[in-house]
N, C-alpha and C positions, 0 to 999 in steps of 0.2 A: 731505813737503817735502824739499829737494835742498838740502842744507848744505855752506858748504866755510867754516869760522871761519876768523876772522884767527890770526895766532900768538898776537897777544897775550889772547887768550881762549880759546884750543880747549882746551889743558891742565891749564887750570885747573878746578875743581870748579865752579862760574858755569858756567863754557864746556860741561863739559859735561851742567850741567842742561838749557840752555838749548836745546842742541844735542837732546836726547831731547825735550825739550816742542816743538821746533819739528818735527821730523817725525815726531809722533804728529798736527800738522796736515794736513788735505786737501783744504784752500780749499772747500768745500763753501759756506761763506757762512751753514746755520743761523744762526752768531748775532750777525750783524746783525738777524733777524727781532726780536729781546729785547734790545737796546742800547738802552739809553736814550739815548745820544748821536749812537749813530747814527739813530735816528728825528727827533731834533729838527732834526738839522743835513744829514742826508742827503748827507752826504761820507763814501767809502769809510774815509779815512784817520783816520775820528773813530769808527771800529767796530772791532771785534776783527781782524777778518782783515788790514782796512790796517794797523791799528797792528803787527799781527804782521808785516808785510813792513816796516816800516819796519826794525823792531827787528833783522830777520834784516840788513837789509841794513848796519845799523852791525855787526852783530857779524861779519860779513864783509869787516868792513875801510871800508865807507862811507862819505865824509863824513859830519859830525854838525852839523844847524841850528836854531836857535831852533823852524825849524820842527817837525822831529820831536819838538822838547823840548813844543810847544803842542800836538800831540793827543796825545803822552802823559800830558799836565797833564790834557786833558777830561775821559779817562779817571776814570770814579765808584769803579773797582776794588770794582762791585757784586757781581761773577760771574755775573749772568744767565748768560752766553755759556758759562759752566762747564756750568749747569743744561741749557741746551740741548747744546749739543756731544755730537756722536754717537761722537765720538772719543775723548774725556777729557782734553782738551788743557787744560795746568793755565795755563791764561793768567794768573793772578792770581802765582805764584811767575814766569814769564816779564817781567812788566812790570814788578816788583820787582825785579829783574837790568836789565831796561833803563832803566829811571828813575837807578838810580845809574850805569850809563854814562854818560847822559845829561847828566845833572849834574857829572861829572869833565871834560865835554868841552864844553858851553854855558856860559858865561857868563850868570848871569841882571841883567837891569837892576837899576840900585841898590834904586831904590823896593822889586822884586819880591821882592832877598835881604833887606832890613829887616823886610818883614812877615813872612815866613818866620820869622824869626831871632827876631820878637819873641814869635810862635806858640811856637814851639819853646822858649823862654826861660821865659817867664810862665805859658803855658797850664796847663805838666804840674804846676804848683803853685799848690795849694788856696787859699794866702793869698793872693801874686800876684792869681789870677785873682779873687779875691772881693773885694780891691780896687779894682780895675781896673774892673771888673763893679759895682760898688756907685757907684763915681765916675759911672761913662756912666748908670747909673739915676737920681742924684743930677741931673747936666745934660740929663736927657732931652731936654725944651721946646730945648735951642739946639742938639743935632746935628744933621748932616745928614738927611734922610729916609730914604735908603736904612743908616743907621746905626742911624737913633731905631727902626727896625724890625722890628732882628735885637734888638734888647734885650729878653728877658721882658716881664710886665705886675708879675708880681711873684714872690717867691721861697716854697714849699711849707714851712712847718715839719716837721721828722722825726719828733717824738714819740719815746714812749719806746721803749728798746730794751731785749729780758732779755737779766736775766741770762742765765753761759753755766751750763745748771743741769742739763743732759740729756746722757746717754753719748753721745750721735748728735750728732757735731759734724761741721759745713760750714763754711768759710773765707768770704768776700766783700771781692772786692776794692775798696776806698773809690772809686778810681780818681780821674782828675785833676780833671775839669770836674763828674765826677756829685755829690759832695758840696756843691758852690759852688749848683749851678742846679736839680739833686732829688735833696736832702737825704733825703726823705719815702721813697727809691725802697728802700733796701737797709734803713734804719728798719722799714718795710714787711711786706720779704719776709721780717724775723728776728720780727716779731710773729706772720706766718702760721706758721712753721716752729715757733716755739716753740708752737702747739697742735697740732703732729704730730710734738712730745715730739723736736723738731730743735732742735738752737742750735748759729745763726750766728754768728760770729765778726769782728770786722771788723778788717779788713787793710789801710794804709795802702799808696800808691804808684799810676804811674803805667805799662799795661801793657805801654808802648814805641811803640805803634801811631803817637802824638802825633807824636815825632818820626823815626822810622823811615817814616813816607810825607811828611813836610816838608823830604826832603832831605841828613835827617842819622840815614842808615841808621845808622853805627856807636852813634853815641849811643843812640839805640833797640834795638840791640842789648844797651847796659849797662843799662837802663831795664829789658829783660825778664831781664838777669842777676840784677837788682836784688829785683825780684819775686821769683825760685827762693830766693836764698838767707835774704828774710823767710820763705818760705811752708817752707824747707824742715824746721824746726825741727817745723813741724805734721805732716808725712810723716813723720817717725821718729815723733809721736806719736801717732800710728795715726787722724788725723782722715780723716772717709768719703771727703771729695773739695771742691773749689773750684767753689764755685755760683756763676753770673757773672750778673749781674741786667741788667749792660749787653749786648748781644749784639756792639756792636762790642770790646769789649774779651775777650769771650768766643772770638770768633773770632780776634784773634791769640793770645791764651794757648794755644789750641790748637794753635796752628802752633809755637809756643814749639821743639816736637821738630826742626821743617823749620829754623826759623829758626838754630840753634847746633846743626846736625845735627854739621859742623867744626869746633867747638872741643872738645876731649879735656875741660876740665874742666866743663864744664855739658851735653855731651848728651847721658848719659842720667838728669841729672836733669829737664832740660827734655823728654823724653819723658817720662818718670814725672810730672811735672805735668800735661803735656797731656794725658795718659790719665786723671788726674782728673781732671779740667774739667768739668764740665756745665754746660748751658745751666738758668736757672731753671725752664723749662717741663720739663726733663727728671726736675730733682728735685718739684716739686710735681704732676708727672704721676704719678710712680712711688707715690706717696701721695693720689691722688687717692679709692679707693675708701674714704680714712679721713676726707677732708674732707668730702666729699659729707653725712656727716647734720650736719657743723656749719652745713652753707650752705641744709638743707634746707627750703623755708618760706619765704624768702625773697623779696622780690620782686626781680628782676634785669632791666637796663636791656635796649635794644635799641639795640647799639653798632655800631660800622664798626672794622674792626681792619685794621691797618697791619703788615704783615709784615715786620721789617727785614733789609738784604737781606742783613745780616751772619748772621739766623738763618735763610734759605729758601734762600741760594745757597752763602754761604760754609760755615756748619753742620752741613746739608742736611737741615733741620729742618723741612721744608716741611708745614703744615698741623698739627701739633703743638698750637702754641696756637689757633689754631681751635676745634679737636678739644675740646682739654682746656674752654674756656670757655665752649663749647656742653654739656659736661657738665658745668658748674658753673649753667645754667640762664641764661645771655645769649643774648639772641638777637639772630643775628649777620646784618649785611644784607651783598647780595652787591656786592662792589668790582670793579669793571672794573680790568684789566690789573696786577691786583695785584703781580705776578712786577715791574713797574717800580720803580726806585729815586722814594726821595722827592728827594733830589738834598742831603739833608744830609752823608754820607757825609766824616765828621768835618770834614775843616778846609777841604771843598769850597766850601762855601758862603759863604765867606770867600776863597778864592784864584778861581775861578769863578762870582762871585755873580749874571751873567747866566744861565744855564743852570741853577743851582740855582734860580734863582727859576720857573724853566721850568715845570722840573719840578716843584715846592713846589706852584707851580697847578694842575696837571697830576693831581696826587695828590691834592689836597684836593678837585677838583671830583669825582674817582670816590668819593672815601673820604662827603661830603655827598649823594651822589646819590639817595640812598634816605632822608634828614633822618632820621638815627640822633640817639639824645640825648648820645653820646660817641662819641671816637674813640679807642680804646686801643691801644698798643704795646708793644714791650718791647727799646727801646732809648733811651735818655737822647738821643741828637744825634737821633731824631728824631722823639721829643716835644715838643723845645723848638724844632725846626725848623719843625714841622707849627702848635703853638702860635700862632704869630705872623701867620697867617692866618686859622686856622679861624675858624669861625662858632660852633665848640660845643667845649666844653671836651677837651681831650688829655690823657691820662693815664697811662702804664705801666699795666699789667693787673693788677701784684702789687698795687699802691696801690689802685687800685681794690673786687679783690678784701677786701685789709684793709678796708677801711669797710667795705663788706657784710658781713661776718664781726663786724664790732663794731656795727655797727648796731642 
């Protein structure tokens, strides 16, 4: 693709990312085929390749409208389009660059920046949001419908958690919303790990992502500063690595290195983090040959699993937890168009709640198709996404797993 930036971007480190990811494009179109957005809406400018011309064309000087600000909004920042692209075109670091032009240069309606503002405000804190969230449960019966809907049915108890009593330490981070709505999820994954002689650790904080796609990059910027220098006292103490139970917060902790690659003092701690990160599926994989005789004997359900797209596109973790829960003796029914977002894709579902509901249907009717007795995940926004429709109970895999293991 044929670039010529404006000044006020060519020189800069933005400009010329932005400038290298745009012509590693070659309009080919793949991934439109695996947009979820664009399948629903079947407008160019709601798919990768529109949105990438829109984006070239502000960063070439452009006017900037509401409009280019609304399909960048639709945008699920699933990365299908990564997964397909023949090219490698990093479109996910690309709309990250034009979202905050965007926003330096639209004005958003009042209503739009309050809810943002309140997101970003209350969300990424645990007490905040479990008051806030306990209130709306509290007046269920008089909200609105499309309100009373997104509220849970009710909250999971954690149970107990070990102590930290094994040389093999892993970190976990609390993160903002997972504590308040499944508490039960990182509880969990430190009961399993503590019988493969692993102890988790758990780690307060928010992994930036909340408000770094709400508008207010910089702040989510200090959000993942925030994170390195809790976590980095654990790295001088020689702990293994940062097990991320959530997979959307997994996936920025890993970008942590892209995201302050420019600021001299955190980036190469924030690469030294991101190189420890694994995904849950990666550490209970690696120790799968040790769990297998405690799970052996068993009787094990026949579930539908939900790939989130934080772990198959973003990750590239594709088929991992499959893999591993077919060796743990589930058996797994086959999902049509799996590689689609469920359309929770954090605070989507709330700023686009037409089209997340789309999708929500969309996913739930492949994911029930085959009348599994669960549907398991392994990310918190879209368990409790999925939740709110299904027909049969939703669950993280690790949670799962624990009961079968204490059973």
């Amino acid at each position: 693709m044929q670039t010529r930036l404006a000044d006020f971007i060519k020189d800069t480190p933005e400009g010329r990312e932005a400038e290298s990811i745009l012509r590693a494009c070659v309009h080919c179109g793949f991934c439109t085929a695996t947009c979820p957005t664009y399948q629903i809406q079947g407008d160019e400018l709601d798919g990768p390749r529109g949105r990438i011309y829109l984006m070239k064309q502000m960063l070439e000087g452009a006017p900037v409208t509401a409009r280019t600000q609304l399909h960048l909004d639709r945008c699920l920042t699933c990365h299908a389009c990564e997964t397909t692209c023949p090219s490698g075109v990093k479109y996910g670091h690309l709309v990250d660059i034009g979202r905050k032009l965007v926003a330096e240069r639209v004005e958003r309606p009042t209503s739009e920046k309050l809810k943002r503002w309140v997101m970003a405000t209350f969300f990424r804190h645990p007490a905040s949001f479990r008051l806030a969230l306990g209130t709306g449960m509290a007046v269920r019966a008089f909200l609105p419908a499309p309100l009373r809907a997104k509220l849970p049915a009710s909250i999971p108890t954690a149970g107990e958690w070990p102590s930290a009593r094994h040389a093999r330490r892993f970190v976990a981070l609390a993160g903002c919303a997972q504590p308040v709505l499944t508490p039960d999820t990182n509880a969990a994954a430190a009961r399993v790990l503590d019988r493969l002689g692993i102890s988790l650790i758990d780690s307060k904080g928010c992994c930036g992502a909340l408000r770094f796609h709400l508008d207010y990059q910089a702040d989510g910027l200090d959000d993942m500063r925030r994170v390195i220098d809790a976590w980095w006292p654990y790295v001088e103490q020689g702990v293994e690595g940062f097990a991320m139970t959530a997979t959307g917060c997994g996936a920025t902790v890993r970008e942590y290195g892209h995201h302050l690659q420019h600021d001299p003092a955190y980036a190469a701690k924030a690469e030294r983090v991101s190189a420890m990160t694994r995904d849950l599926t990666e550490v209970v994989a690696a120790e799968r040959t040790r769990l297998l005789p405690l799970i052996a004997g068993k009787k094990m359900p026949r579930v539908a699993f939900h790939p989130p797209c934080t772990l198959q596109h973003w990750q590239k973790l594709r088929g991992l937890a499959e893999d591993l829960l077919r060796g743990f003796g589930y058996e797994l029914t086959p999902v049509a168009d799996a590689h689609l977002c469920c359309g929770s894709a954090g605070t989507y579902a709330i700023t686009q709640p037409e089209l997340s509901e789309q999708l929500k249907r969309n996913k739930i009717a492949a994911l029930e198709a085959e009348k599994p007795e669960l549907i398991l995940t392994a990310n918190m926004g879209c368990e409790t996404h999925l939740a709110t429709l299904a027909g049969v109970q939703v669950k993280h895999w690790i949670v799962d797993l624990d009961e079968r293991l204490r059973s």
